[in-house]
PDB file of N, CA, C and O in Angstrom:
ATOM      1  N   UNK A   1       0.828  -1.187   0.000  1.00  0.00           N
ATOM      2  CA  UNK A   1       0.000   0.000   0.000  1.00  0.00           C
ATOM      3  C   UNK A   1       0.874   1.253   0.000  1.00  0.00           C
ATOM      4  O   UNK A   1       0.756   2.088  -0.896  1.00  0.00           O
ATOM      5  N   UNK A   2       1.707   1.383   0.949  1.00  0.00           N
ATOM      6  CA  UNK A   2       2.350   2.446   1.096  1.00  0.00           C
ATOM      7  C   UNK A   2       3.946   2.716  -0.583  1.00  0.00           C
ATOM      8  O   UNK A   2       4.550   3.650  -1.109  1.00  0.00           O
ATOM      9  N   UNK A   3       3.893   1.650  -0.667  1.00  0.00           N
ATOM     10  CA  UNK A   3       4.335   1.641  -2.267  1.00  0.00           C
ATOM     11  C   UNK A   3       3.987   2.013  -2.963  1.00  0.00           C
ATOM     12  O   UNK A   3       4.560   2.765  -3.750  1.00  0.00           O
ATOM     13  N   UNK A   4       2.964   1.679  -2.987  1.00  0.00           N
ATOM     14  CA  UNK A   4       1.832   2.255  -4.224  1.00  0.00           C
ATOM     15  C   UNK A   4       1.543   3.454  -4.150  1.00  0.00           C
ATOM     16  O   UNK A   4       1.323   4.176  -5.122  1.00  0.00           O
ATOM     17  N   UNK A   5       1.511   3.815  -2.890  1.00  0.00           N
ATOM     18  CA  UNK A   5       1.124   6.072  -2.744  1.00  0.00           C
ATOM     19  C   UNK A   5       2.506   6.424  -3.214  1.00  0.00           C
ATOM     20  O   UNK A   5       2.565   7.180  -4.184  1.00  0.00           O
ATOM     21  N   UNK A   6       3.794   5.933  -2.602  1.00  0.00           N
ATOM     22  CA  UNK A   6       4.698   6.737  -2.793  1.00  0.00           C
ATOM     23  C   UNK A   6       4.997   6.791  -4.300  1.00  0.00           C
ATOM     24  O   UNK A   6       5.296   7.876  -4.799  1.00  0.00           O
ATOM     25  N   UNK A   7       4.950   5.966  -4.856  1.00  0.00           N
ATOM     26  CA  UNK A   7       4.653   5.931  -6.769  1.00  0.00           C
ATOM     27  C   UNK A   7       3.995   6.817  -7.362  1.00  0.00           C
ATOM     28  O   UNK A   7       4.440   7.711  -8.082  1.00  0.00           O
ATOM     29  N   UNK A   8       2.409   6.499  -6.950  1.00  0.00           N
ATOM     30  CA  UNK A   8       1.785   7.595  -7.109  1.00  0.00           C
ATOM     31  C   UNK A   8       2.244   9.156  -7.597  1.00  0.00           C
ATOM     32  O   UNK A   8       2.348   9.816  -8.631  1.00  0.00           O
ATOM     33  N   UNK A   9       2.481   9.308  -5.891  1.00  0.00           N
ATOM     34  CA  UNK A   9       3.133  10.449  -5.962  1.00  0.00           C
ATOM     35  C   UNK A   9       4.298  11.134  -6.233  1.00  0.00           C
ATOM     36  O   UNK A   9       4.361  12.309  -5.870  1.00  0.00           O
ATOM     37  N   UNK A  10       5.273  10.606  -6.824  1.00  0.00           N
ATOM     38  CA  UNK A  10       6.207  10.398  -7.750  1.00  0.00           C
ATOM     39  C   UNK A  10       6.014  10.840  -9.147  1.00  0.00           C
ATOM     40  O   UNK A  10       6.626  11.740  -9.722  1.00  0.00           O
ATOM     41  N   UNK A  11       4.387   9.522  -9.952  1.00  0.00           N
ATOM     42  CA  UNK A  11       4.410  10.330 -11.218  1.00  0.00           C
ATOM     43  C   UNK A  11       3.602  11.564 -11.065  1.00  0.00           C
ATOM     44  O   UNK A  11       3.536  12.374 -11.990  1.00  0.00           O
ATOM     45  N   UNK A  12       2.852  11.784  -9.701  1.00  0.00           N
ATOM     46  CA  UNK A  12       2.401  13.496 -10.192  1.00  0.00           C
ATOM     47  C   UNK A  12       3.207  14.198 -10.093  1.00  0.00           C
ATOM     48  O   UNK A  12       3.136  15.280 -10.677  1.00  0.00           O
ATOM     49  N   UNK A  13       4.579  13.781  -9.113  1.00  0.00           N
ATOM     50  CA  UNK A  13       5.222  15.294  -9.564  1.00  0.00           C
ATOM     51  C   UNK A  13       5.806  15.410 -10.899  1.00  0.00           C
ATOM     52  O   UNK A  13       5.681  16.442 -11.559  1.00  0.00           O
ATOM     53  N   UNK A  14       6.429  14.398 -11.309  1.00  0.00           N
ATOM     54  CA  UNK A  14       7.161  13.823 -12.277  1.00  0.00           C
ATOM     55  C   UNK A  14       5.749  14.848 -13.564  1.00  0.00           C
ATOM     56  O   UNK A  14       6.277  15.664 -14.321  1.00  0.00           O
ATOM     57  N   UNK A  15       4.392  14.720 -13.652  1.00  0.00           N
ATOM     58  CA  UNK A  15       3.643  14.944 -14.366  1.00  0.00           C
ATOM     59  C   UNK A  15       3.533  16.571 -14.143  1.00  0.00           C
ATOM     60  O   UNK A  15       3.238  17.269 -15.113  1.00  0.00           O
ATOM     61  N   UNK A  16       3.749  17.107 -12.987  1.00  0.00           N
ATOM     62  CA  UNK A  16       3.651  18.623 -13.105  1.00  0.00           C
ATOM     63  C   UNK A  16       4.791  19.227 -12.990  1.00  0.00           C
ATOM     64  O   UNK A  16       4.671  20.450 -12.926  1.00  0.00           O
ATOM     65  N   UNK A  17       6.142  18.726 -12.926  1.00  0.00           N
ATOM     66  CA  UNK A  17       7.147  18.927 -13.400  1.00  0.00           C
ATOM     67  C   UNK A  17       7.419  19.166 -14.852  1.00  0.00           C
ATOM     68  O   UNK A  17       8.130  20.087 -15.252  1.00  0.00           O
ATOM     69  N   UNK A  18       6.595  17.965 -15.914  1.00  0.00           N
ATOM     70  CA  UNK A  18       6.933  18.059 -17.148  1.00  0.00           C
ATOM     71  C   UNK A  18       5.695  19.211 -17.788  1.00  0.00           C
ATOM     72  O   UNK A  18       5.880  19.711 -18.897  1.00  0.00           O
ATOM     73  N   UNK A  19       4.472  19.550 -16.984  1.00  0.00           N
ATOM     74  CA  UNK A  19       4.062  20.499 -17.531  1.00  0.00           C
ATOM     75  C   UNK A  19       4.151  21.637 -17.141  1.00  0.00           C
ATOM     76  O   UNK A  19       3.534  22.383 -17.902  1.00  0.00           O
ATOM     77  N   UNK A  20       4.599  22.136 -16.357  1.00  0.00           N
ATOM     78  CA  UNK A  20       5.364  23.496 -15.712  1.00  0.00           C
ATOM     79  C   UNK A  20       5.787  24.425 -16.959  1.00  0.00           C
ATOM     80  O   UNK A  20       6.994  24.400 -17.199  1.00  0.00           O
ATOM     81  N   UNK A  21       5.066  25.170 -17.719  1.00  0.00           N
ATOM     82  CA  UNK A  21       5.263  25.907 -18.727  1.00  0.00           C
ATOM     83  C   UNK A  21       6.969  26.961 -18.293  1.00  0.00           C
ATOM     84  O   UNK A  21       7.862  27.146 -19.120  1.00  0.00           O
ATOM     85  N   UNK A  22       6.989  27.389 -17.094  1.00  0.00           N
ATOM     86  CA  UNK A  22       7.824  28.858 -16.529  1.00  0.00           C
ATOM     87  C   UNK A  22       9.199  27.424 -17.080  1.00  0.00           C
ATOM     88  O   UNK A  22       9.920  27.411 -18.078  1.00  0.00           O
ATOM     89  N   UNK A  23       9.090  26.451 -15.995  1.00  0.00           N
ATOM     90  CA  UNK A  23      10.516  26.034 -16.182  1.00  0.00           C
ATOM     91  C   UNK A  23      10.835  25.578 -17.797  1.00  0.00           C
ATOM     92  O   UNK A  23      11.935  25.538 -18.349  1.00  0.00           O
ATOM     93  N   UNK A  24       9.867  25.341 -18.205  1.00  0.00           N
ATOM     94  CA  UNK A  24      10.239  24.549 -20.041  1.00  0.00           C
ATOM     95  C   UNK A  24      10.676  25.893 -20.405  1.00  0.00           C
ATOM     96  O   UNK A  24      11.758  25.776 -20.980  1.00  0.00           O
ATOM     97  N   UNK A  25      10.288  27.244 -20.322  1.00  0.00           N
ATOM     98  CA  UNK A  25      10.640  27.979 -21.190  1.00  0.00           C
ATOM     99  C   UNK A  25      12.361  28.409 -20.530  1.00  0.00           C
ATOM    100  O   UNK A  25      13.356  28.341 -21.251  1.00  0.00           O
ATOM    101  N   UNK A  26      12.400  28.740 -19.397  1.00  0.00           N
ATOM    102  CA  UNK A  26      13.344  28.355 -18.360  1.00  0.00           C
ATOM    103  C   UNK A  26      14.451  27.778 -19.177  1.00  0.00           C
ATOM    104  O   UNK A  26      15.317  28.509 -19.657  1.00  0.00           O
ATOM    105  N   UNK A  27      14.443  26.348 -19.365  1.00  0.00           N
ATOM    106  CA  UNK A  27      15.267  25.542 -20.093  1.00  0.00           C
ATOM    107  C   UNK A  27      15.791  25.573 -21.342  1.00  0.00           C
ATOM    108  O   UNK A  27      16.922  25.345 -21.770  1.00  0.00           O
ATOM    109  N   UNK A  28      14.190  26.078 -22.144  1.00  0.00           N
ATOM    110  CA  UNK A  28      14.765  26.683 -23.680  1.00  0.00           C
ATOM    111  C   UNK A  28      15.759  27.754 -23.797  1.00  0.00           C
ATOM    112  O   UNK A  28      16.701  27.863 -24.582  1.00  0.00           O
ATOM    113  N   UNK A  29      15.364  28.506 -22.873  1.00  0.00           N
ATOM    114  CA  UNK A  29      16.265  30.048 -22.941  1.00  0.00           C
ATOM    115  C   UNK A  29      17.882  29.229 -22.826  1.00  0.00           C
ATOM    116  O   UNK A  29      18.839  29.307 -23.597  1.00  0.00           O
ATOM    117  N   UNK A  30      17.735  28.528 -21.681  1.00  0.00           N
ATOM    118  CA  UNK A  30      19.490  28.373 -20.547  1.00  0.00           C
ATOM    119  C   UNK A  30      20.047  27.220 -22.297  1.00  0.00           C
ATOM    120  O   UNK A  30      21.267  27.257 -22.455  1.00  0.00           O
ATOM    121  N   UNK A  31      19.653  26.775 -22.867  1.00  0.00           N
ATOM    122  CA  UNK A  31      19.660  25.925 -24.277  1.00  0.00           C
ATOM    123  C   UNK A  31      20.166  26.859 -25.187  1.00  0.00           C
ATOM    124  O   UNK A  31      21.217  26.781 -25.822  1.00  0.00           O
ATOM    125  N   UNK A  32      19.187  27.898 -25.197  1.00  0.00           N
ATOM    126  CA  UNK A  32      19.186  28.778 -26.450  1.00  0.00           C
ATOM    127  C   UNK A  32      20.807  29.672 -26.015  1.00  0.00           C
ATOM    128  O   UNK A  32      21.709  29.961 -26.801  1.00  0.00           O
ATOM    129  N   UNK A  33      20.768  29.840 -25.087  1.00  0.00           N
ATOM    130  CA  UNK A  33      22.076  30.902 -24.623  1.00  0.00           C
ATOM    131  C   UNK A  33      23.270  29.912 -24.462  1.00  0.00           C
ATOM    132  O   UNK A  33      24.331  30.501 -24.667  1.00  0.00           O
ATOM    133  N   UNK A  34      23.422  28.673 -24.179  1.00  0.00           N
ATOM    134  CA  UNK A  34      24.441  27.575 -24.393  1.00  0.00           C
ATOM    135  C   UNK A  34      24.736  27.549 -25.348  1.00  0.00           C
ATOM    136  O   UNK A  34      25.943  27.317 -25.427  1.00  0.00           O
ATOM    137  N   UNK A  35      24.111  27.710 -26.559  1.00  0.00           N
ATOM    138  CA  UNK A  35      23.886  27.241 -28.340  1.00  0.00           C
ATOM    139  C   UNK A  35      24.720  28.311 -28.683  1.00  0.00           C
ATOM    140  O   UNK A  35      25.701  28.172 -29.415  1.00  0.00           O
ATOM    141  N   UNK A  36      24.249  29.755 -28.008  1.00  0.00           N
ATOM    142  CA  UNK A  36      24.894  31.049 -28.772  1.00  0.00           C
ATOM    143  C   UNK A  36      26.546  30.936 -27.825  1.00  0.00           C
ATOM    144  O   UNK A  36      27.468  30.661 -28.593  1.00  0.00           O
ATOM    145  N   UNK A  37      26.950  31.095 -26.452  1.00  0.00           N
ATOM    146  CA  UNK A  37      27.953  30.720 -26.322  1.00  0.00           C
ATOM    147  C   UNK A  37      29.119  29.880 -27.071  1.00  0.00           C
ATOM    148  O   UNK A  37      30.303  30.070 -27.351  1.00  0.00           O
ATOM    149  N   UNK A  38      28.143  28.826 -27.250  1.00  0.00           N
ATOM    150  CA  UNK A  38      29.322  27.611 -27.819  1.00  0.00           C
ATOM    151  C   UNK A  38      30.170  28.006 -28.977  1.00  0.00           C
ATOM    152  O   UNK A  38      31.372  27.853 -29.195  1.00  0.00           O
ATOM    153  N   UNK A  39      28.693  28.852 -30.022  1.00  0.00           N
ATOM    154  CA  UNK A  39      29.099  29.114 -31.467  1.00  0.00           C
ATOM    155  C   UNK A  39      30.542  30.424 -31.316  1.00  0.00           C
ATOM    156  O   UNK A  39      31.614  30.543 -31.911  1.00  0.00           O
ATOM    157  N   UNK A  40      29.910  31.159 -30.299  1.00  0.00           N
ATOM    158  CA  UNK A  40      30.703  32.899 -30.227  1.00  0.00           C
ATOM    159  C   UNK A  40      32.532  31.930 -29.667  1.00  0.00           C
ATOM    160  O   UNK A  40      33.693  32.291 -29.862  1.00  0.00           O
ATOM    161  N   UNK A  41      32.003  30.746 -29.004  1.00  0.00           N
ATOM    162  CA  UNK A  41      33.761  30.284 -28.624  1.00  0.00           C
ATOM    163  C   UNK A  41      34.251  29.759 -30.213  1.00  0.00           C
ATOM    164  O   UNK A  41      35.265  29.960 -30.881  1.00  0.00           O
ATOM    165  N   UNK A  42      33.175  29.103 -30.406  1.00  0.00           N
ATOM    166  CA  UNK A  42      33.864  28.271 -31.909  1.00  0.00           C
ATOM    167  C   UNK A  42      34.608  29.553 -33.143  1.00  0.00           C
ATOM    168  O   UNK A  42      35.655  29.452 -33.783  1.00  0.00           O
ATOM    169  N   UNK A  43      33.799  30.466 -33.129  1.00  0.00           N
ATOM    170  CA  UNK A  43      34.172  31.563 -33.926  1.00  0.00           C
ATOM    171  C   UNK A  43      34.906  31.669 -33.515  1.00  0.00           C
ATOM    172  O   UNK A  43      35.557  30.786 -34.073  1.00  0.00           O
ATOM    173  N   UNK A  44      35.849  32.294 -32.526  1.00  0.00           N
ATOM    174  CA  UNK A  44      36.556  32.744 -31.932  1.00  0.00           C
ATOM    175  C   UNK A  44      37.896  31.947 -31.834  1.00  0.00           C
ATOM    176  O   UNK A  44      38.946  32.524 -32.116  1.00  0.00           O
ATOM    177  N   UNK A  45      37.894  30.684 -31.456  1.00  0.00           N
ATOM    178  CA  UNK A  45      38.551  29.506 -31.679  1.00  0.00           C
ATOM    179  C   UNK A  45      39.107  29.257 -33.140  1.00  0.00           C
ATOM    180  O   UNK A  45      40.091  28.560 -33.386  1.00  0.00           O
ATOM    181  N   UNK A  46      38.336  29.926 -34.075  1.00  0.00           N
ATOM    182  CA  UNK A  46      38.322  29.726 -36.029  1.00  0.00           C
ATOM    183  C   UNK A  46      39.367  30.633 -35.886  1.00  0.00           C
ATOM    184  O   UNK A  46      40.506  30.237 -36.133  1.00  0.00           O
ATOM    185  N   UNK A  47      39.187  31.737 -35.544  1.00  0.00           N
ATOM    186  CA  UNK A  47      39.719  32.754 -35.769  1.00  0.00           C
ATOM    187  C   UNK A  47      41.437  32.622 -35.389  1.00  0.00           C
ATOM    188  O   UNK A  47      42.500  32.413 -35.975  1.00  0.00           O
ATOM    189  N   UNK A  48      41.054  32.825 -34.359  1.00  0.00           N
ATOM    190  CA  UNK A  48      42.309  32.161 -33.144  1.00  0.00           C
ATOM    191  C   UNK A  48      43.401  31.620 -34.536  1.00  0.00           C
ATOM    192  O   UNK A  48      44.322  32.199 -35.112  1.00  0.00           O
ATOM    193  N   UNK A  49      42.802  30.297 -34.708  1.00  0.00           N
ATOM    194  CA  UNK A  49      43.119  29.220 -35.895  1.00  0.00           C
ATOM    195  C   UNK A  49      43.984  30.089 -37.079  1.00  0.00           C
ATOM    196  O   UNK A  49      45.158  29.929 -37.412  1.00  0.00           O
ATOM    197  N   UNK A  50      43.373  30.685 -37.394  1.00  0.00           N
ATOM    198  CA  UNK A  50      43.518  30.645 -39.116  1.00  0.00           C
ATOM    199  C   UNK A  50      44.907  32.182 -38.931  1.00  0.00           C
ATOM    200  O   UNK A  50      45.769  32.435 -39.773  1.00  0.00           O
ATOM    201  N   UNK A  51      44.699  32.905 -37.654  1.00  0.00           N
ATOM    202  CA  UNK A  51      45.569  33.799 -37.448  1.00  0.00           C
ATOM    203  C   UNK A  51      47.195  32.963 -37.051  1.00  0.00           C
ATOM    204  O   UNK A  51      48.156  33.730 -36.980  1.00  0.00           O
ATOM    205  N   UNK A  52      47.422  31.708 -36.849  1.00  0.00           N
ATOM    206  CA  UNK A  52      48.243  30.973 -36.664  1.00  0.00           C
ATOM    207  C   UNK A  52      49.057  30.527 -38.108  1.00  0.00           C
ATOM    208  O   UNK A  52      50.270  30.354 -38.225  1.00  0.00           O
ATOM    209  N   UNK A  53      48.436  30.449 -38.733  1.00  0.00           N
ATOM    210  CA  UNK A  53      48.792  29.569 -40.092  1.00  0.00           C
ATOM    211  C   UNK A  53      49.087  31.029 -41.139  1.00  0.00           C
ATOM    212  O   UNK A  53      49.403  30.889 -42.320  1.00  0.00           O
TER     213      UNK A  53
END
């Protein structure tokens, strides 16, 4: 019995965790700003590069 609640209640959070609109967008942004970082190092890194040779 007491298995079975704690499950339960597990997938509701698990279920209002995954619909939590604030944090999904939350995540897209911290994604979207990782994506632009990575590229501004890679450029930068190109650059770096080609000023060597």
């Amino acid at each position: 019995m007491r298995g079975g609640l704690g499950l339960a209640g597990w997938g509701l959070r698990l279920a209002s965790r995954r619909g939590d609109r604030g944090r999904q967008l939350d995540r897209l942004e911290a994604r979207a700003t990782a994506r632009r970082a990575l590229a501004e190092r890679d450029a930068l890194m190109g650059r770096a590069t080609t000023r060597l040779l």
